[in-house]
PDB file of N, CA, C, O and CB in Angstrom:
ATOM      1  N   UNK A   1     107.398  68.501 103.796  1.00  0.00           N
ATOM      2  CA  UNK A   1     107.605  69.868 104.221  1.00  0.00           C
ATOM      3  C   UNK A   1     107.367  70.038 105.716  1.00  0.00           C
ATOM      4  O   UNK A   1     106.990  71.171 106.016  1.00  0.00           O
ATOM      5  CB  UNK A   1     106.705  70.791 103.444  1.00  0.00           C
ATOM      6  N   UNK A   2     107.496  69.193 106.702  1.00  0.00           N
ATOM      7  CA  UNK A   2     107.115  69.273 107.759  1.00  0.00           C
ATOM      8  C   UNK A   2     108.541  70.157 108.149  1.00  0.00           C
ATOM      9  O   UNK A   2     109.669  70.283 107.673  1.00  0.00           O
ATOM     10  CB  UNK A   2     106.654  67.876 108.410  1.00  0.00           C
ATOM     11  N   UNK A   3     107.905  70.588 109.106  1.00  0.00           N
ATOM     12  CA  UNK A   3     109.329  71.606 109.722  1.00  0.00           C
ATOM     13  C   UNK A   3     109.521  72.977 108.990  1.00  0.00           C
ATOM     14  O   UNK A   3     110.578  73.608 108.978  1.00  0.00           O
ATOM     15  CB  UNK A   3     110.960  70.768 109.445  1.00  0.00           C
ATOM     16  N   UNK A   4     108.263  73.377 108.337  1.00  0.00           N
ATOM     17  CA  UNK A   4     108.483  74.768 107.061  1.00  0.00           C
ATOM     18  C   UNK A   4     107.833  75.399 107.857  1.00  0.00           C
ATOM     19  O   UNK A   4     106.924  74.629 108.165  1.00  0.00           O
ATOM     20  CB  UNK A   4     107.846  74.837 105.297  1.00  0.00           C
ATOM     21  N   UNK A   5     107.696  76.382 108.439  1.00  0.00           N
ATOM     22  CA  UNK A   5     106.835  77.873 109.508  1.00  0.00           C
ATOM     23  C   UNK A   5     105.710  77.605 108.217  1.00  0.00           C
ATOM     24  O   UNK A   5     104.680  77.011 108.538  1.00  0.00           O
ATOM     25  CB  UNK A   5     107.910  80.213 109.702  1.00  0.00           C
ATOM     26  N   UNK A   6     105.866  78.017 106.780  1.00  0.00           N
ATOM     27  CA  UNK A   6     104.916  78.156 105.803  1.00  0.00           C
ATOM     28  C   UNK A   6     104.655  77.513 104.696  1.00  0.00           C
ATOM     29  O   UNK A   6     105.047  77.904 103.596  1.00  0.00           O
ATOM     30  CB  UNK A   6     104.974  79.047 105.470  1.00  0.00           C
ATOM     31  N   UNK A   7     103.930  76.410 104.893  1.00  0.00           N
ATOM     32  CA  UNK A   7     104.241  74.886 103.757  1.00  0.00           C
ATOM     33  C   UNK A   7     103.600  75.552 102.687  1.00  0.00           C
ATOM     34  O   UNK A   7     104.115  75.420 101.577  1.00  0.00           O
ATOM     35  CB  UNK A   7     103.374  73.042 104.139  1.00  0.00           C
ATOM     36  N   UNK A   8     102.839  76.065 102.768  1.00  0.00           N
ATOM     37  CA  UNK A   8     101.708  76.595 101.338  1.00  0.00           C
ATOM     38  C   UNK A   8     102.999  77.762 100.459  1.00  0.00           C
ATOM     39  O   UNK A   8     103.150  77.574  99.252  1.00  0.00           O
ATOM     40  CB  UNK A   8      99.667  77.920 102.169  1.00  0.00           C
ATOM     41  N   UNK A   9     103.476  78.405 100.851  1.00  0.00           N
ATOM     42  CA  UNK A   9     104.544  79.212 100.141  1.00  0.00           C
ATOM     43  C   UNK A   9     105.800  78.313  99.900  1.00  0.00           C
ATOM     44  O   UNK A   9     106.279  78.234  98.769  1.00  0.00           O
ATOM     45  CB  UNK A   9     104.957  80.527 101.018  1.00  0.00           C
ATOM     46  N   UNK A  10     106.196  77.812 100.682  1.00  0.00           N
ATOM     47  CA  UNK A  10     107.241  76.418 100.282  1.00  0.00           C
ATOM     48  C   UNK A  10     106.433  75.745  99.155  1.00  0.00           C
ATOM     49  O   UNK A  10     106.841  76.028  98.029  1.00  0.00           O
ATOM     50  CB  UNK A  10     107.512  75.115 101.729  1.00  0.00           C
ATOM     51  N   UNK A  11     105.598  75.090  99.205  1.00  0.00           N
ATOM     52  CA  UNK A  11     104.912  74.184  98.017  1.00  0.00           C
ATOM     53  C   UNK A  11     104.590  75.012  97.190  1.00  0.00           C
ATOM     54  O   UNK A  11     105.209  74.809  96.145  1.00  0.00           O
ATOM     55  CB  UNK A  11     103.687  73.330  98.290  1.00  0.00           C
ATOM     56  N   UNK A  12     103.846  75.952  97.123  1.00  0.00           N
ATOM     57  CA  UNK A  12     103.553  77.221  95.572  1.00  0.00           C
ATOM     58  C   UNK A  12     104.890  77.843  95.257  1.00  0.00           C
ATOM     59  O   UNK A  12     105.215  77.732  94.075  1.00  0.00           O
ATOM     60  CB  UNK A  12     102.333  78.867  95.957  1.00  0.00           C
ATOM     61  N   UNK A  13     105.488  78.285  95.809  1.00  0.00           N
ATOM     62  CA  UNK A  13     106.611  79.458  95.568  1.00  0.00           C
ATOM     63  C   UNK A  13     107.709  78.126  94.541  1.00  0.00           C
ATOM     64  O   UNK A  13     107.837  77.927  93.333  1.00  0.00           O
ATOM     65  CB  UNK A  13     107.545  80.327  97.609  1.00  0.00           C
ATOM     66  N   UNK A  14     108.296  77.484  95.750  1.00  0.00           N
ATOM     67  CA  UNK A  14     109.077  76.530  95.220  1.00  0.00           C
ATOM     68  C   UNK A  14     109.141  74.959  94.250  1.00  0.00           C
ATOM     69  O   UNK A  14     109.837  74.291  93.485  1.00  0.00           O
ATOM     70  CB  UNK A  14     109.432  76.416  96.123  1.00  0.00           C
ATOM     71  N   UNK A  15     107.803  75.021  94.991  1.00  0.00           N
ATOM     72  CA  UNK A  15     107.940  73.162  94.321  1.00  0.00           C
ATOM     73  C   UNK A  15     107.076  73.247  92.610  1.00  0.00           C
ATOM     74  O   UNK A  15     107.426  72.761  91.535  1.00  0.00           O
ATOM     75  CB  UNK A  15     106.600  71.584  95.795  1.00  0.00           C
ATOM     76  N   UNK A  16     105.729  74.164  93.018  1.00  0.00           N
ATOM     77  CA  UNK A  16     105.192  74.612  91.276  1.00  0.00           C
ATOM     78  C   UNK A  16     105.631  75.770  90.899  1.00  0.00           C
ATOM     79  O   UNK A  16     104.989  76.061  89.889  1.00  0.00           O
ATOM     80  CB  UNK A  16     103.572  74.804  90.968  1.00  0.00           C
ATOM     81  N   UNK A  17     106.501  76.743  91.192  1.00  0.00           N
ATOM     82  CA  UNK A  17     106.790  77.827  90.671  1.00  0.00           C
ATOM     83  C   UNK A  17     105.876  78.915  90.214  1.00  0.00           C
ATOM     84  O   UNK A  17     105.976  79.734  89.300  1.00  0.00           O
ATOM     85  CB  UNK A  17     107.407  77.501  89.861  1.00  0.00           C
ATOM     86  N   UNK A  18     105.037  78.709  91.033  1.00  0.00           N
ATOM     87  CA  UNK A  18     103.611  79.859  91.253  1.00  0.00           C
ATOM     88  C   UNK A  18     103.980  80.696  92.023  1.00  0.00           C
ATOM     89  O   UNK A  18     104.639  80.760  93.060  1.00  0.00           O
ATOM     90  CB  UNK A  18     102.192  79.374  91.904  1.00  0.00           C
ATOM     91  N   UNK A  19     103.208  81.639  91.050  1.00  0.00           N
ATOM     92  CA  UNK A  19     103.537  83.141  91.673  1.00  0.00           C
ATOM     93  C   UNK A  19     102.187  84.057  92.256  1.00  0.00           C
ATOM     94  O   UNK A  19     101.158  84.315  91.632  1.00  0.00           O
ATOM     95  CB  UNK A  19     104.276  84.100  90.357  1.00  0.00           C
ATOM     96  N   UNK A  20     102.558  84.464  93.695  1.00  0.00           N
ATOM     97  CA  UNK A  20     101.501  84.986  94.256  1.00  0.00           C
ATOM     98  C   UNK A  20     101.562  86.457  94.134  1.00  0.00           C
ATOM     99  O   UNK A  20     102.601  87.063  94.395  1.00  0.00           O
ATOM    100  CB  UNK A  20     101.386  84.543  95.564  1.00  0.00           C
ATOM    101  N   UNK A  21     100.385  87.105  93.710  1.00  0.00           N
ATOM    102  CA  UNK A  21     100.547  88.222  93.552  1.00  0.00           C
ATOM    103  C   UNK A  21      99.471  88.934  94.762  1.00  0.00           C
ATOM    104  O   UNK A  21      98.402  88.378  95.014  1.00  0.00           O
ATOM    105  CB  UNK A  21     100.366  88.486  92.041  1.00  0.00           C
ATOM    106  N   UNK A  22      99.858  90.126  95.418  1.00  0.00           N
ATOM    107  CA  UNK A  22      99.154  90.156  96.744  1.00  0.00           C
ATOM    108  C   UNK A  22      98.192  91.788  96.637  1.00  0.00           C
ATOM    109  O   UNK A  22      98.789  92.588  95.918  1.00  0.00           O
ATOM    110  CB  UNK A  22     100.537  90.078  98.207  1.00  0.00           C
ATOM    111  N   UNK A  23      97.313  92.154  97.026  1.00  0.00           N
ATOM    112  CA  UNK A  23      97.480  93.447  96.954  1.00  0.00           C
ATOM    113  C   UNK A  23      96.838  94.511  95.607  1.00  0.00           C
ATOM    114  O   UNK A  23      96.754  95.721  95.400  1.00  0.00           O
ATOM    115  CB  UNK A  23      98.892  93.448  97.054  1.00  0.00           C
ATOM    116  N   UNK A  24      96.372  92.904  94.703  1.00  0.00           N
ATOM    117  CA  UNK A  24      96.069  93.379  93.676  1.00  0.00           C
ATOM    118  C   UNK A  24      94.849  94.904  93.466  1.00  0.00           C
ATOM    119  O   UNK A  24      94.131  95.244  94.406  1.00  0.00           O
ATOM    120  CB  UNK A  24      95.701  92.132  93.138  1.00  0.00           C
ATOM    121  N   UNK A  25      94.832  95.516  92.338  1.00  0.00           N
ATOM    122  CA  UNK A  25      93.281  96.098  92.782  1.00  0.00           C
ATOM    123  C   UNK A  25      93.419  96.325  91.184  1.00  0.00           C
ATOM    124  O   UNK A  25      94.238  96.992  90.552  1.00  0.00           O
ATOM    125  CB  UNK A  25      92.927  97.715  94.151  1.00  0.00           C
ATOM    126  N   UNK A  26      92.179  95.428  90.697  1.00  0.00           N
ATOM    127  CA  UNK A  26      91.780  94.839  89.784  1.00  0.00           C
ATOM    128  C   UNK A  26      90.383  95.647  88.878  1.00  0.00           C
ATOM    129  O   UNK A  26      89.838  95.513  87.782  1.00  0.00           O
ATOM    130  CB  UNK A  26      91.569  93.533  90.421  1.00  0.00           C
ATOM    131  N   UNK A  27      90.241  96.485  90.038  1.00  0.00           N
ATOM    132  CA  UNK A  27      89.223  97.498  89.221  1.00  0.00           C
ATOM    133  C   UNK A  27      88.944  97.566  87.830  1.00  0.00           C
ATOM    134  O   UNK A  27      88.072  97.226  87.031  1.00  0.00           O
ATOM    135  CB  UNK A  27      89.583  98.729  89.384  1.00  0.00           C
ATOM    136  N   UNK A  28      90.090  98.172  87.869  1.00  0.00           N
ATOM    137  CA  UNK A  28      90.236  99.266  86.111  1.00  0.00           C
ATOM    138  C   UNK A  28      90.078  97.651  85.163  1.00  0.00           C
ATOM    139  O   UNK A  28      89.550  97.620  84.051  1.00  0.00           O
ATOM    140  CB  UNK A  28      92.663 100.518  85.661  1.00  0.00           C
ATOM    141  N   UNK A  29      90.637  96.416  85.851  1.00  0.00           N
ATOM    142  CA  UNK A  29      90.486  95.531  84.334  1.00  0.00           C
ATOM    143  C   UNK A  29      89.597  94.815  84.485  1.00  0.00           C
ATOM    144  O   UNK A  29      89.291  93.943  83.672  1.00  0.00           O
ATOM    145  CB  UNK A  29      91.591  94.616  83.786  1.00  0.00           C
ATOM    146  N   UNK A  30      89.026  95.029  85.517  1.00  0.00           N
ATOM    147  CA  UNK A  30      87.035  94.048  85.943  1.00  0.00           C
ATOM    148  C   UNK A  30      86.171  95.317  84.489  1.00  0.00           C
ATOM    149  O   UNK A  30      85.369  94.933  83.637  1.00  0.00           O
ATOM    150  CB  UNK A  30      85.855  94.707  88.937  1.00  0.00           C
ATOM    151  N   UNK A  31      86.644  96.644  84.643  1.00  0.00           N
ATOM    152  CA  UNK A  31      85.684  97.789  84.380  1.00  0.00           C
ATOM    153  C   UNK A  31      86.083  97.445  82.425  1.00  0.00           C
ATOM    154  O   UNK A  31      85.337  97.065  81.522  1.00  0.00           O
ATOM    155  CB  UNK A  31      86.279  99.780  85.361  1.00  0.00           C
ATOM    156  N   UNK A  32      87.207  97.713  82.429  1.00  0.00           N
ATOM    157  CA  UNK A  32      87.613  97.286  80.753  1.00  0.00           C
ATOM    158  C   UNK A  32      86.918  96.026  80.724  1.00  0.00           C
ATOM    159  O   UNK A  32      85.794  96.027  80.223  1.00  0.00           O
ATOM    160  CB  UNK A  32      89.444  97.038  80.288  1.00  0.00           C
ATOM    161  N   UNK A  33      87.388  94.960  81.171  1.00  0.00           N
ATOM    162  CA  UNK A  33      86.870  93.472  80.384  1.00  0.00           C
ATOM    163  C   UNK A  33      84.941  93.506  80.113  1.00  0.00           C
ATOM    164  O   UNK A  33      84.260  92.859  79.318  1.00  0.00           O
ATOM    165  CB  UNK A  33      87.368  91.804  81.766  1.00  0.00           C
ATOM    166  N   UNK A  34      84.568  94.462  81.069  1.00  0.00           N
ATOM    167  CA  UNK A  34      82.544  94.918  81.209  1.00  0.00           C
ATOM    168  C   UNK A  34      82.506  95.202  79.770  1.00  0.00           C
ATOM    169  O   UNK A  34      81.916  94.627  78.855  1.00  0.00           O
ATOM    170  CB  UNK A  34      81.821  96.724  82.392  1.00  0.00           C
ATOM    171  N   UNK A  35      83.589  96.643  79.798  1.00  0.00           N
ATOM    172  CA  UNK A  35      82.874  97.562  78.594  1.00  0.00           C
ATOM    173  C   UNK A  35      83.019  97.014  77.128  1.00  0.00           C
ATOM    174  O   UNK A  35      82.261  97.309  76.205  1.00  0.00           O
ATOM    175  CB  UNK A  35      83.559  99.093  78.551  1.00  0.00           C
ATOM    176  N   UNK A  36      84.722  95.690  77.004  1.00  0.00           N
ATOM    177  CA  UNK A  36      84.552  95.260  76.110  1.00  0.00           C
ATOM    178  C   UNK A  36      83.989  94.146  75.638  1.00  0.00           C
ATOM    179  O   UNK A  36      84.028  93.628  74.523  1.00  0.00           O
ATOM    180  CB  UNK A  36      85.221  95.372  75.887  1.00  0.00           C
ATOM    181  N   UNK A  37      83.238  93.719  77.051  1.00  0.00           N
ATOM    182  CA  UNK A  37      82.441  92.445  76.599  1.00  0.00           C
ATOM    183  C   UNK A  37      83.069  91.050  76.546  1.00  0.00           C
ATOM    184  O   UNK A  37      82.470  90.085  76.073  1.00  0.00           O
ATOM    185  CB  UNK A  37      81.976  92.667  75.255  1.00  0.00           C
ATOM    186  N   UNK A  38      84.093  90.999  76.968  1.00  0.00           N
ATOM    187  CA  UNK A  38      85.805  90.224  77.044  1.00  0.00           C
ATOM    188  C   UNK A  38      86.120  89.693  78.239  1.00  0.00           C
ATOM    189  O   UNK A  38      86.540  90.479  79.089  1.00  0.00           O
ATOM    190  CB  UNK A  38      87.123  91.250  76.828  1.00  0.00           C
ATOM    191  N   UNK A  39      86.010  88.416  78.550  1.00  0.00           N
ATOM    192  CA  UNK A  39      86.606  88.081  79.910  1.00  0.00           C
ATOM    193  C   UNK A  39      87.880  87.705  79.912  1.00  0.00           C
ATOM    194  O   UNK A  39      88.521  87.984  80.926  1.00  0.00           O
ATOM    195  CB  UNK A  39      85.957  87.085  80.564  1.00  0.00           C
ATOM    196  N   UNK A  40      88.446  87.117  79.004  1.00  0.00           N
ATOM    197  CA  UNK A  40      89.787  86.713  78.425  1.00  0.00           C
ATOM    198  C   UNK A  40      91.153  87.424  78.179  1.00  0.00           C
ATOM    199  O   UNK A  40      90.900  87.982  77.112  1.00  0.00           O
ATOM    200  CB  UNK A  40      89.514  86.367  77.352  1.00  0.00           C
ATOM    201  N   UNK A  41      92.158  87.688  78.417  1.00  0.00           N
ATOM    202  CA  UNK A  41      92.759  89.001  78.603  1.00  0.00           C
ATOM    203  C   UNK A  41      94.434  87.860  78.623  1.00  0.00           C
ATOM    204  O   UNK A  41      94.501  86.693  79.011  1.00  0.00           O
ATOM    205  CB  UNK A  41      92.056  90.189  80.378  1.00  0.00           C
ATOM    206  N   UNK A  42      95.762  88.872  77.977  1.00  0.00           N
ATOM    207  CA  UNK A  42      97.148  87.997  78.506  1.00  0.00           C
ATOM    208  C   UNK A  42      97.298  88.683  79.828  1.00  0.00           C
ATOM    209  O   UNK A  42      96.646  89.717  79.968  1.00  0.00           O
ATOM    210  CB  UNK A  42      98.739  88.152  77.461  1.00  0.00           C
ATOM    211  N   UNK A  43      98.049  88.280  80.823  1.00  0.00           N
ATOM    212  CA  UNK A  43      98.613  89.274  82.079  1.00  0.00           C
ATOM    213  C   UNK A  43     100.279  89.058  81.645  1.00  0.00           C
ATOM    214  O   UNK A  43     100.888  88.001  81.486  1.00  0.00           O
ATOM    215  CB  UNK A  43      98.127  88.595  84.063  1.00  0.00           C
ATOM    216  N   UNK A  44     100.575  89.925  81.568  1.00  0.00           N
ATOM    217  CA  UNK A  44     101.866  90.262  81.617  1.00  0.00           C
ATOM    218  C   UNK A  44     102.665  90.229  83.252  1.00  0.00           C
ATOM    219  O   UNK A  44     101.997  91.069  83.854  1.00  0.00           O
ATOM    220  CB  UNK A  44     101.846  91.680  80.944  1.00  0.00           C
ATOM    221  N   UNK A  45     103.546  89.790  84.083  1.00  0.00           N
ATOM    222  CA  UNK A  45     104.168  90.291  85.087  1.00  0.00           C
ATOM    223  C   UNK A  45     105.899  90.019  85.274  1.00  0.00           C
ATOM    224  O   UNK A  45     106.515  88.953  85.296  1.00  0.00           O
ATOM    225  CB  UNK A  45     103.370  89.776  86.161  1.00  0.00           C
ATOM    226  N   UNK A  46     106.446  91.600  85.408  1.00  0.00           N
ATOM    227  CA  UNK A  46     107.530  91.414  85.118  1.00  0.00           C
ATOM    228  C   UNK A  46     108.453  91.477  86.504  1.00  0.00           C
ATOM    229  O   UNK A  46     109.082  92.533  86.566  1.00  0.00           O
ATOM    230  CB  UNK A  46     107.786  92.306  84.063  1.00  0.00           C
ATOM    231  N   UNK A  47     108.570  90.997  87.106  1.00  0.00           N
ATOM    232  CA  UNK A  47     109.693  91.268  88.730  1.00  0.00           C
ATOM    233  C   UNK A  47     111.029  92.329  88.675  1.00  0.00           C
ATOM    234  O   UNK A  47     111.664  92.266  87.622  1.00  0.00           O
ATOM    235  CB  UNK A  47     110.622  89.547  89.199  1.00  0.00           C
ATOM    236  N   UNK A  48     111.232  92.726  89.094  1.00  0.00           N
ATOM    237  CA  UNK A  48     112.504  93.069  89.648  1.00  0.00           C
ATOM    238  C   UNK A  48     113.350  92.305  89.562  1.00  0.00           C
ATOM    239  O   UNK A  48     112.741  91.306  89.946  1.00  0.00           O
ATOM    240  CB  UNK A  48     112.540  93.342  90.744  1.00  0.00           C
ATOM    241  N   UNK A  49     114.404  91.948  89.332  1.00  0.00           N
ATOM    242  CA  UNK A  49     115.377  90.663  89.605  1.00  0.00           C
ATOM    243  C   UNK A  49     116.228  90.961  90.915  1.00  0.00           C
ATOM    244  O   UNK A  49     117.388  91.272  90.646  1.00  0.00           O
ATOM    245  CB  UNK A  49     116.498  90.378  88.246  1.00  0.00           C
ATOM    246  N   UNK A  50     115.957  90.942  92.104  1.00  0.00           N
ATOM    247  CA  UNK A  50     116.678  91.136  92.872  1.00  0.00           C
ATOM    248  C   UNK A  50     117.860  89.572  93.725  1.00  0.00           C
ATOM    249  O   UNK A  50     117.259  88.506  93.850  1.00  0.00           O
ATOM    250  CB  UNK A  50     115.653  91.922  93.639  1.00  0.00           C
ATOM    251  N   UNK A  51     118.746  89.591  94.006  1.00  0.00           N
ATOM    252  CA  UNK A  51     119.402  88.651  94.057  1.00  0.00           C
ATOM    253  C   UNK A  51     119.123  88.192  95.835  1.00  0.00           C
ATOM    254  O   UNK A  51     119.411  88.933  96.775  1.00  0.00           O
ATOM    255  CB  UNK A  51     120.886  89.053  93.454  1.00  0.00           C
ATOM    256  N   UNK A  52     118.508  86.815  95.963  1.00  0.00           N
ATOM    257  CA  UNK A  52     118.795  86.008  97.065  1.00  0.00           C
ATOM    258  C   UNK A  52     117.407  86.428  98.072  1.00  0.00           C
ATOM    259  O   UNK A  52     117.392  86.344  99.300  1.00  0.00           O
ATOM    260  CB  UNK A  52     120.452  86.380  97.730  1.00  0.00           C
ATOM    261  N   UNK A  53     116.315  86.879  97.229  1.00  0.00           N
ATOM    262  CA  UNK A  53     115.150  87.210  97.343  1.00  0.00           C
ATOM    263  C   UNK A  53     113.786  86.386  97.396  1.00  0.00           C
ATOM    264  O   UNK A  53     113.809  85.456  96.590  1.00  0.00           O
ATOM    265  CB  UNK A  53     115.162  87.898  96.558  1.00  0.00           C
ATOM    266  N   UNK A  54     112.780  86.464  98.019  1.00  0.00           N
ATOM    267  CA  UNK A  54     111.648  85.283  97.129  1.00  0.00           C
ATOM    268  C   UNK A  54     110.162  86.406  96.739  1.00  0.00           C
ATOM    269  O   UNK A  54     108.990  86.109  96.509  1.00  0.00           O
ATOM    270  CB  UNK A  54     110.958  83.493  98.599  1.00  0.00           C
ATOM    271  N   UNK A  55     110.973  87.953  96.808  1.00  0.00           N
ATOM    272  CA  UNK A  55     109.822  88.888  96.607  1.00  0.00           C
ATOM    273  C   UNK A  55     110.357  89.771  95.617  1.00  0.00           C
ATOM    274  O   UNK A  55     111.527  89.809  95.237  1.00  0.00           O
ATOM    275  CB  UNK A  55     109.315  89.668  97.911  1.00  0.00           C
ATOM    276  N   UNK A  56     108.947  90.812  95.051  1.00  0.00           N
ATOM    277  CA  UNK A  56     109.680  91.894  94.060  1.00  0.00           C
ATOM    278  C   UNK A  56     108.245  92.710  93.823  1.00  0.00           C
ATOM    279  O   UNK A  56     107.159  92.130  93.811  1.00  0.00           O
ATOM    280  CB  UNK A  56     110.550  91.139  92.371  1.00  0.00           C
ATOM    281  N   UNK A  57     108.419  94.227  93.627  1.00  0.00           N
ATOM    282  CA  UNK A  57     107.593  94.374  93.311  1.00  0.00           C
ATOM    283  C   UNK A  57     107.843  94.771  91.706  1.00  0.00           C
ATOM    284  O   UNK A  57     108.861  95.081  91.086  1.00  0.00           O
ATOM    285  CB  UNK A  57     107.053  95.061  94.212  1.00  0.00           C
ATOM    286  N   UNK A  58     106.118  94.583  91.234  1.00  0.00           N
ATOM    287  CA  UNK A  58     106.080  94.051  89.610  1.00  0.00           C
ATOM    288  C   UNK A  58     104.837  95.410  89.440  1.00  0.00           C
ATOM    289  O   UNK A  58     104.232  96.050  90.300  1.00  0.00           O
ATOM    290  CB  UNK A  58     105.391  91.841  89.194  1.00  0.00           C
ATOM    291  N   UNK A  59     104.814  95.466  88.023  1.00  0.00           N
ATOM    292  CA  UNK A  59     103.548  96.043  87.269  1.00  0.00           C
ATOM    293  C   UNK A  59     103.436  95.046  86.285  1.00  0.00           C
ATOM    294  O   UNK A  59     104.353  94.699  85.542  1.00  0.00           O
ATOM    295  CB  UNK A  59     103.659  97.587  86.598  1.00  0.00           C
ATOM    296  N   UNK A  60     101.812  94.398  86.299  1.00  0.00           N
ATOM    297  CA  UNK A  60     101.441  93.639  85.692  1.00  0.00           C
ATOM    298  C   UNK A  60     100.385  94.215  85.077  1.00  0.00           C
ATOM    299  O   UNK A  60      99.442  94.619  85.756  1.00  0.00           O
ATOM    300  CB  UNK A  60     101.326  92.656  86.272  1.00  0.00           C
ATOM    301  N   UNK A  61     100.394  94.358  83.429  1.00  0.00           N
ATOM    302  CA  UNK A  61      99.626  94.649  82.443  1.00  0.00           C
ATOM    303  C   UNK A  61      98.896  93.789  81.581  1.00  0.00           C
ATOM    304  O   UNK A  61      99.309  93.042  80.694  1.00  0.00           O
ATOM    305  CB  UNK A  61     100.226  95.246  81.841  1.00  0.00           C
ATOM    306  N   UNK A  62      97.584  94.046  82.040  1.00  0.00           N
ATOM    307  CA  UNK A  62      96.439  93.092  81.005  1.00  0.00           C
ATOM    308  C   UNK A  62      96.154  93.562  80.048  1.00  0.00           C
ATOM    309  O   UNK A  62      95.728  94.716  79.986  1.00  0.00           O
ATOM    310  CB  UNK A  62      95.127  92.763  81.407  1.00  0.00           C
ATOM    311  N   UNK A  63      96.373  92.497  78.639  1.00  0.00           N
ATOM    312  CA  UNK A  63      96.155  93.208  77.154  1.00  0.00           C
ATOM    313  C   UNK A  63      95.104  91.899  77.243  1.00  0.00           C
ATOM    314  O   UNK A  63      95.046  90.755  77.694  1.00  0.00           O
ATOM    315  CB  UNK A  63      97.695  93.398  75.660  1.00  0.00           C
ATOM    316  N   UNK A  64      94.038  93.230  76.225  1.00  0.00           N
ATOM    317  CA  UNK A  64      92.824  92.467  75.636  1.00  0.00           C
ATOM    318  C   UNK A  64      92.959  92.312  74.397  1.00  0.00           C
ATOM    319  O   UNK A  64      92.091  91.725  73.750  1.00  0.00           O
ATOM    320  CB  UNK A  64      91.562  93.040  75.802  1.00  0.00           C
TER     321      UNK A  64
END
């Protein structure tokens, strides 16, 4: 990847297909996972499909 402005988003984004989520605010499911005693949770995240993109914004829902 030499020659990439941003090797860490070249190597996550593209090469493992990890997805960065930025911006989060995690409150409300730090405060649920307390009250139910639960650290374990699915995350749901669904994108936008926008065409010729490497961004989107998503709502990602944690079920306990």
């Amino acid at each position: 990847y030499e020659g990439v402005l941003m090797p860490v988003h070249a190597v996550s984004l593209v090469a493992m297909g990890l997805w960065l989520l930025d911006n989060c605010d995690l409150e409300a499911c730090a405060a649920t996972a307390a009250e139910l005693g639960q650290w374990d949770f699915h995350l749901a995240v669904a994108p936008v499909r926008f065409a010729g993109t490497s961004g989107s914004p998503v709502n990602p829902i944690a079920t306990f």
